[in-house]
TIMI-2910 file (N, C-alpha, C, CB; in pm, 1 decimal, decimal comma, always signed):
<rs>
+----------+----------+----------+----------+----------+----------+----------+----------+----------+----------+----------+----------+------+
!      n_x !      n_y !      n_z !     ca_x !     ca_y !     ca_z !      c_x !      c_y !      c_z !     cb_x !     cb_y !     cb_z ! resn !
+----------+----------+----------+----------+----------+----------+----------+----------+----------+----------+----------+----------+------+
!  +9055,7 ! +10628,0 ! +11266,0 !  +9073,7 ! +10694,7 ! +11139,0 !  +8961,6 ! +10650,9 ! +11046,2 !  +9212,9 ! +10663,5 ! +11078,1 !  Unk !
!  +8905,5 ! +10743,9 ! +11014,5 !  +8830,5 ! +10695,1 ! +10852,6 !  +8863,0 ! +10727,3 ! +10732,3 !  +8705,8 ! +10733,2 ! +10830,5 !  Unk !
!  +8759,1 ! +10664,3 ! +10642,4 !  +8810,3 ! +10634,0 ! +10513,4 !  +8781,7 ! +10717,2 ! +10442,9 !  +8780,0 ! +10529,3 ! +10458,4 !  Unk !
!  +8815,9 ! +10797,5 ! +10363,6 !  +8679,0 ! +10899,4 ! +10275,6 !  +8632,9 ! +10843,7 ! +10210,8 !  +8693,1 ! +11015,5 ! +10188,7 !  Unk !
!  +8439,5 ! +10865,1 ! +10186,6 !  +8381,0 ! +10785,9 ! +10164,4 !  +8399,1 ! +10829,0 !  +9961,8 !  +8238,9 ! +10789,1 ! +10267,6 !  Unk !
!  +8408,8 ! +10949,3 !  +9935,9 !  +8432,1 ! +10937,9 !  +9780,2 !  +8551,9 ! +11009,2 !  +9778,9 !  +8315,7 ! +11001,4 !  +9674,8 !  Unk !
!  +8609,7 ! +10972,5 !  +9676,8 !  +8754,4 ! +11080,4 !  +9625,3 !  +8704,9 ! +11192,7 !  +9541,5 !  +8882,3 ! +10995,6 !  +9515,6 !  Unk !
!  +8778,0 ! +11287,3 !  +9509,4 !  +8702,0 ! +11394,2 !  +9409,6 !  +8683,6 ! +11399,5 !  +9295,0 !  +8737,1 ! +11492,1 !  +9405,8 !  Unk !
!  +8793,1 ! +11287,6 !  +9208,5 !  +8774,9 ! +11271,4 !  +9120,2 !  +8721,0 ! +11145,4 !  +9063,7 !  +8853,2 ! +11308,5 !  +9092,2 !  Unk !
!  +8676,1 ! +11082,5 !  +8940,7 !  +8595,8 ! +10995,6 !  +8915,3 !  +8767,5 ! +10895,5 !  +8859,5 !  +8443,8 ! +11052,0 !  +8797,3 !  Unk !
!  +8836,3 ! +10970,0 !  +8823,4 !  +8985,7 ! +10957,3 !  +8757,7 !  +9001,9 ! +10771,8 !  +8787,9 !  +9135,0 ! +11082,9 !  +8864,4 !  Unk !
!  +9077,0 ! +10709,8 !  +8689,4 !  +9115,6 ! +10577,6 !  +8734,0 !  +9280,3 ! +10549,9 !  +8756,9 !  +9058,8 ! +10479,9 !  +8626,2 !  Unk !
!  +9317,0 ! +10745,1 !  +8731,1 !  +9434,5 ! +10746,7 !  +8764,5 !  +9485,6 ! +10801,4 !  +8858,1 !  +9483,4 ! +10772,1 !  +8695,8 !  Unk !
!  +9399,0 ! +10832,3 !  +8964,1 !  +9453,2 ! +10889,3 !  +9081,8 !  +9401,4 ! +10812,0 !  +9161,9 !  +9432,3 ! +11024,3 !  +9112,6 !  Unk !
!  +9438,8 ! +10833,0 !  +9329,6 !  +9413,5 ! +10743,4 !  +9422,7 !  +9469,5 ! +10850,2 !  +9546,8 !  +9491,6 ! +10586,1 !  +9394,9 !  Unk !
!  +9408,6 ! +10828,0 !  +9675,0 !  +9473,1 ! +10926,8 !  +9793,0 !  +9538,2 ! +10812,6 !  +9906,4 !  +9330,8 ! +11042,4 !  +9879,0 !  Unk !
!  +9612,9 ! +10834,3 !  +9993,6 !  +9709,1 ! +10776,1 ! +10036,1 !  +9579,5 ! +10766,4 ! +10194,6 !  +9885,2 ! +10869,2 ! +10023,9 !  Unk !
!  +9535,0 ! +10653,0 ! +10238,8 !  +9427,6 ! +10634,0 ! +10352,8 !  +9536,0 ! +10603,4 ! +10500,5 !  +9304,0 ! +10475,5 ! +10306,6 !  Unk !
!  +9624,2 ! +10564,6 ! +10454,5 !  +9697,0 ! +10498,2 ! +10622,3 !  +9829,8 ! +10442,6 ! +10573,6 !  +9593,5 ! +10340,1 ! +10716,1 !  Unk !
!  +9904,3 ! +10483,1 ! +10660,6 ! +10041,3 ! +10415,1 ! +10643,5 ! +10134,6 ! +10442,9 ! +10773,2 ! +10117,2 ! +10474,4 ! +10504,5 !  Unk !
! +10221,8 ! +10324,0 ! +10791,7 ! +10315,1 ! +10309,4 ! +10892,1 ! +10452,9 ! +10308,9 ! +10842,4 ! +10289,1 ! +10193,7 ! +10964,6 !  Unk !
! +10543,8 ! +10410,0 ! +10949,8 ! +10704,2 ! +10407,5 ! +10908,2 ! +10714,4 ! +10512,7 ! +10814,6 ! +10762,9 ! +10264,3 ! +10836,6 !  Unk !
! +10820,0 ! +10492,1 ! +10748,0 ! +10862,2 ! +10511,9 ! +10633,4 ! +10778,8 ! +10522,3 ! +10480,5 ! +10942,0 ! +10424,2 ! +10638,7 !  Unk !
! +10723,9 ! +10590,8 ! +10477,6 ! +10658,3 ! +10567,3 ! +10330,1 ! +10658,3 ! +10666,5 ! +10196,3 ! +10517,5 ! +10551,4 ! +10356,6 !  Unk !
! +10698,7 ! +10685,9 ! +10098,9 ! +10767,9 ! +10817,9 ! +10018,3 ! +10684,7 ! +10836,3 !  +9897,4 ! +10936,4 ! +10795,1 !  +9966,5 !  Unk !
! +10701,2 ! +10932,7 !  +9869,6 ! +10589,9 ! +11000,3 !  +9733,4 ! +10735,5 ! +11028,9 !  +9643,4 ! +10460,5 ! +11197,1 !  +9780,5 !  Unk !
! +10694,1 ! +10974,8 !  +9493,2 ! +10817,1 ! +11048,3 !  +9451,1 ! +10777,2 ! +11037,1 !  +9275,8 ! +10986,3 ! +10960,7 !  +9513,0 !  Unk !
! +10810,2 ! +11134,0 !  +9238,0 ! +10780,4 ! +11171,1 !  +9084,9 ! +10891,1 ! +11197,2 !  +8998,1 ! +10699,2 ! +11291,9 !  +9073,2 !  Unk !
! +10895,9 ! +11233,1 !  +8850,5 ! +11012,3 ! +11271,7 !  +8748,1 ! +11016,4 ! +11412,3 !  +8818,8 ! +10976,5 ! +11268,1 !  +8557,2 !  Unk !
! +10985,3 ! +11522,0 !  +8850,4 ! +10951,0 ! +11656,4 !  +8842,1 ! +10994,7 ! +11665,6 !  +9010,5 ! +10775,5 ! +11696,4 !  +8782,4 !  Unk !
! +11008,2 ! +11625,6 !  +9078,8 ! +11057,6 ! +11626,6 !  +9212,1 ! +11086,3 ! +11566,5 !  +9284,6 ! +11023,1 ! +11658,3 !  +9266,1 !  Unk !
! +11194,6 ! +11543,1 !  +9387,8 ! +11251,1 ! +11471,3 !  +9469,0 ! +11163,8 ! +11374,5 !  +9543,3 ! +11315,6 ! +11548,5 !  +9543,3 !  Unk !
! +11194,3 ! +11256,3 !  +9604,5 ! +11085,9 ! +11159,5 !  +9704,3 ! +11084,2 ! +11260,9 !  +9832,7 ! +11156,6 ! +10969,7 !  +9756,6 !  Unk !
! +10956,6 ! +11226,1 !  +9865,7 ! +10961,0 ! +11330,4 ! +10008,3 ! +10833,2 ! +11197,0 ! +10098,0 ! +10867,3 ! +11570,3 !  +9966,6 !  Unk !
! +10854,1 ! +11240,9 ! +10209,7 ! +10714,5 ! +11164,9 ! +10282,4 ! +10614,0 ! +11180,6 ! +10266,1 ! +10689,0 ! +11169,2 ! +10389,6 !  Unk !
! +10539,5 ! +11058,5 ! +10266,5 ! +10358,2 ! +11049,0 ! +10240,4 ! +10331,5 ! +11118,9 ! +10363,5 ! +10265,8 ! +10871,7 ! +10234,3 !  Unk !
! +10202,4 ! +11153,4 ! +10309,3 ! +10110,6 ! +11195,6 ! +10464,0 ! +10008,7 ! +11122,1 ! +10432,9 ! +10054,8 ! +11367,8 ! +10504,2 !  Unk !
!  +9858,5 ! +11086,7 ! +10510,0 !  +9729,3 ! +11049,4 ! +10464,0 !  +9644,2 ! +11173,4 ! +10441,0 !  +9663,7 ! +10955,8 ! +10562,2 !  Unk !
!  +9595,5 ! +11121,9 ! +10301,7 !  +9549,9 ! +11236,9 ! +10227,9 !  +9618,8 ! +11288,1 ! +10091,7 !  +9556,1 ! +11340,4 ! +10319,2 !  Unk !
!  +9721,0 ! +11247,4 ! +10080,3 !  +9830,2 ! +11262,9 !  +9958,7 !  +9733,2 ! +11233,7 !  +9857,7 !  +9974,4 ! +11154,5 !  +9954,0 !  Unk !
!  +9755,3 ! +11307,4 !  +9758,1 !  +9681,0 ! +11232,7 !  +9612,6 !  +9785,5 ! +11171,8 !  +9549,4 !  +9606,5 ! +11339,2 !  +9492,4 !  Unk !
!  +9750,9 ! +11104,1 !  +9484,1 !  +9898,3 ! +10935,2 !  +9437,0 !  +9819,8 ! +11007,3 !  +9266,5 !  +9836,7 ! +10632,3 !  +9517,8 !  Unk !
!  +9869,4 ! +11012,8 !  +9176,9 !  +9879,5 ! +11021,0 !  +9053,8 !  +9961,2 ! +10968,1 !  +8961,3 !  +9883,4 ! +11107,5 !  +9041,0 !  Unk !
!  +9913,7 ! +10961,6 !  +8826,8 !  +9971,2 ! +10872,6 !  +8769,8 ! +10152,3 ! +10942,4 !  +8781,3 !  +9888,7 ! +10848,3 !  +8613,9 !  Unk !
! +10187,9 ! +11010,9 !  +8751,5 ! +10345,4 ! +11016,1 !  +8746,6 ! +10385,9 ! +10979,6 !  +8907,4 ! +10409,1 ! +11187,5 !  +8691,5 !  Unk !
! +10327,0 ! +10986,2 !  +9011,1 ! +10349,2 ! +10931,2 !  +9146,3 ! +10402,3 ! +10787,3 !  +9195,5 ! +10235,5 ! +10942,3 !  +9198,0 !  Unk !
! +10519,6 ! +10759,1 !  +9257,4 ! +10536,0 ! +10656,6 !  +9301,3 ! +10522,0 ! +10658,7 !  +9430,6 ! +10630,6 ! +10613,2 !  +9264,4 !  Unk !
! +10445,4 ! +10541,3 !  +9481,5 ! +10430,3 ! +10498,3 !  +9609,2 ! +10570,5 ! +10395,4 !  +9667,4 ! +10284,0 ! +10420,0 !  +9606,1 !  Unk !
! +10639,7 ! +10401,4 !  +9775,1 ! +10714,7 ! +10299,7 !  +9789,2 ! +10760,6 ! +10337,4 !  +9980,7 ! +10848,9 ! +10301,4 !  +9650,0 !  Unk !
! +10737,6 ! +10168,1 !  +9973,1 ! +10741,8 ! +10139,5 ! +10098,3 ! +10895,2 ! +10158,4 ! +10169,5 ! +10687,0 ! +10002,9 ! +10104,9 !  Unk !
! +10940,7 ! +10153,5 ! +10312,8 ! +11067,4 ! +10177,5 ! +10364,6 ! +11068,9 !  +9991,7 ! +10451,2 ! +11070,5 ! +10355,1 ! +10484,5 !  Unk !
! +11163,3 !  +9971,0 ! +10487,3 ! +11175,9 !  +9851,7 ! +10611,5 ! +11079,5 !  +9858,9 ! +10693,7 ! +11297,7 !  +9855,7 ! +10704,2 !  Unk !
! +11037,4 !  +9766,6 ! +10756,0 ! +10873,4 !  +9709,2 ! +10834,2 ! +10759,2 !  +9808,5 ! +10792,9 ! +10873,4 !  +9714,6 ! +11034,0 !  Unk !
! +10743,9 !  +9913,4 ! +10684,9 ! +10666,9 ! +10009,4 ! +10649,5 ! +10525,6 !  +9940,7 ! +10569,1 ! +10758,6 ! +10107,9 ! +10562,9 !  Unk !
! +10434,0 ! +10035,6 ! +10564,2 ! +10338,6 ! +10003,0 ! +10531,1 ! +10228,9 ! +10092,3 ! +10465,9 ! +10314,1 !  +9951,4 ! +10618,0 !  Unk !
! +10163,2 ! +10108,6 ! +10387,9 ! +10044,7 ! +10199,7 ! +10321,2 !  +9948,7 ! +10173,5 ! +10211,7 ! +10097,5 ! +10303,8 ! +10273,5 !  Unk !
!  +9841,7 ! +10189,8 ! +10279,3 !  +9724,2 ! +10160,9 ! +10179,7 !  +9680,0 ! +10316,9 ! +10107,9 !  +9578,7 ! +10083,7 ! +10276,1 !  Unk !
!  +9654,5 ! +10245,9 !  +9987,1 !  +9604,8 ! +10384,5 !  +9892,2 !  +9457,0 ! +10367,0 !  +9841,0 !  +9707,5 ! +10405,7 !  +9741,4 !  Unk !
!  +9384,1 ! +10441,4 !  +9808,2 !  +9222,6 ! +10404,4 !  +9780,2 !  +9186,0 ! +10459,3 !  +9666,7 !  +9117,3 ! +10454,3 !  +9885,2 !  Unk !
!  +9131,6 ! +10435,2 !  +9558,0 !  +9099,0 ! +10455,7 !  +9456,3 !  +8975,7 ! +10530,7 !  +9421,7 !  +9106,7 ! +10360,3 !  +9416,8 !  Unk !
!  +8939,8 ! +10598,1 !  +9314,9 !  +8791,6 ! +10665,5 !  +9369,0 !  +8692,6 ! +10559,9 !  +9339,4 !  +8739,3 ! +10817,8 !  +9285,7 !  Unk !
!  +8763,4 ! +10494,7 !  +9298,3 !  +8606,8 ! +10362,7 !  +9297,7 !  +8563,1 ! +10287,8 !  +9433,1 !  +8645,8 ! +10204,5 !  +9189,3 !  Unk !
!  +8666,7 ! +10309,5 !  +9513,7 !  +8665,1 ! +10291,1 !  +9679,3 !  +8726,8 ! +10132,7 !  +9667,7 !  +8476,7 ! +10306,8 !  +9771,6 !  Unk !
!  +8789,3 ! +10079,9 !  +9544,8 !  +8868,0 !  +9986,9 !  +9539,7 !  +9021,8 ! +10025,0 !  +9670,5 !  +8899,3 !  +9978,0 !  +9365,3 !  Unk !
!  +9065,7 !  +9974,3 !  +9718,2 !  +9239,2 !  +9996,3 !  +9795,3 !  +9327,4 !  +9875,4 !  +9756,8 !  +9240,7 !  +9995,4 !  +9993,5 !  Unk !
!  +9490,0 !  +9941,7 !  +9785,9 !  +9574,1 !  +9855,5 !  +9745,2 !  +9656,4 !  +9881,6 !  +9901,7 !  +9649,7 !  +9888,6 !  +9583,3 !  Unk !
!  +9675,8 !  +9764,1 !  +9941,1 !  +9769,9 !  +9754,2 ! +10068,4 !  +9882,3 !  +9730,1 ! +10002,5 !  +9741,0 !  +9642,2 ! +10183,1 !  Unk !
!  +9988,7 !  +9767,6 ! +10068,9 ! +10116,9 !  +9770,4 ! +10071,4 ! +10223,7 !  +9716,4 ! +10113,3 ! +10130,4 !  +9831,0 ! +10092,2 !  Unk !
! +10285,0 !  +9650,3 ! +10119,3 ! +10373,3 !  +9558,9 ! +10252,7 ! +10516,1 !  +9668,5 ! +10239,6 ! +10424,4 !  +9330,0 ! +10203,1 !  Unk !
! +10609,2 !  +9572,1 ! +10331,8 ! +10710,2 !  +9681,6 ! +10346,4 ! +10805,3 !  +9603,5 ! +10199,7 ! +10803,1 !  +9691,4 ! +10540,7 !  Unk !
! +10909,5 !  +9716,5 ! +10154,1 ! +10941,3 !  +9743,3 ! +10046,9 ! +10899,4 !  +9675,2 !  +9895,4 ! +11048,1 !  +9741,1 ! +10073,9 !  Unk !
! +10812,4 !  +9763,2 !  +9902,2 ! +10729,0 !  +9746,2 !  +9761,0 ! +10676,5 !  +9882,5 !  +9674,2 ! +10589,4 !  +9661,9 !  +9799,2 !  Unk !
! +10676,9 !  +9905,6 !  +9572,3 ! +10625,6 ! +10034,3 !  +9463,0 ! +10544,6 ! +10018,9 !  +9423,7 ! +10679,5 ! +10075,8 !  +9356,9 !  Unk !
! +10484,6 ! +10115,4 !  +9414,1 ! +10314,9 ! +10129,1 !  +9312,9 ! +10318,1 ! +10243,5 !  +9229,9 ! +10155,9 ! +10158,9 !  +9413,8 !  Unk !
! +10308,3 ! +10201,4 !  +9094,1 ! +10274,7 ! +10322,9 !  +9009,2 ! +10172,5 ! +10289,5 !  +8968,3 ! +10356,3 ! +10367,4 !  +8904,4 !  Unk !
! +10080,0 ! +10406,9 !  +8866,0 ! +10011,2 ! +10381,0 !  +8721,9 ! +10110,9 ! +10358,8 !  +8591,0 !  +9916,9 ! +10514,5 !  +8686,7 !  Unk !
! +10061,1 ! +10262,9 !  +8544,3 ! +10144,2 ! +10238,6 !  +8416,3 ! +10045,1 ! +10249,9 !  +8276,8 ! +10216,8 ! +10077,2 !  +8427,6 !  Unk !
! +10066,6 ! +10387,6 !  +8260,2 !  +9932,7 ! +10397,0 !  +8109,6 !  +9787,8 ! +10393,9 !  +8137,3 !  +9936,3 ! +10255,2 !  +7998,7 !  Unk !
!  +9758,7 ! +10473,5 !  +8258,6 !  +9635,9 ! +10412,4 !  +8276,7 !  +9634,1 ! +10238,1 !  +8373,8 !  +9583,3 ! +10402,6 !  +8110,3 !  Unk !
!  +9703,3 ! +10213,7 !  +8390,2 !  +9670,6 ! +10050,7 !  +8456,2 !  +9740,9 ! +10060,4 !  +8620,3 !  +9773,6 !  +9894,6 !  +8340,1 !  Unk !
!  +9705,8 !  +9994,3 !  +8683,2 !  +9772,7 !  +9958,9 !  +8852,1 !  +9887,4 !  +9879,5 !  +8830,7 !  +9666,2 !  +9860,6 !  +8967,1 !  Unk !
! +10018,4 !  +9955,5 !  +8879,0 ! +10151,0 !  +9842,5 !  +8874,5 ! +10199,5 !  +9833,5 !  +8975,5 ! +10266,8 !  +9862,4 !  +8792,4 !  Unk !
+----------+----------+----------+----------+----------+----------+----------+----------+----------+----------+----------+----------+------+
</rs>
């Protein structure tokens, strides 16, 4: 698998979903959690969250990433990584 080498946007609030194992869910105010795929765009109203032994890294367009362990959440909070 590779990585994409840029994201499309320059944004410090989006991020695309690069790899993940198991269980892993996208979920917003505006719609139900549903499954990640790789390639997902993660945005700020987006929660990332892990399932049991699950796993997913997300990549930033600065080509910064955040790994994931199993049950753990990632939002943007105002602009910031939470």
């Amino acid at each position: 698998m590779s990585l994409p080498s840029r994201l499309d946007a320059a944004s410090t609030n989006e991020a695309r979903v690069t790899r993940l194992k198991n269980h892993v869910q996208l979920a917003d105010s505006k719609n139900t959690a549903r499954r990640a795929s790789v390639n997902d765009v993660v945005q700020e109203e987006t929660i990332v969250r892990t399932g049991n032994v699950s796993r997913a890294e997300v990549t930033f367009s600065d080509e910064t990433f955040l790994r994931l362990a199993a049950h753990t959440a990632f939002d943007f909070n105002h602009g910031t990584r939470g």
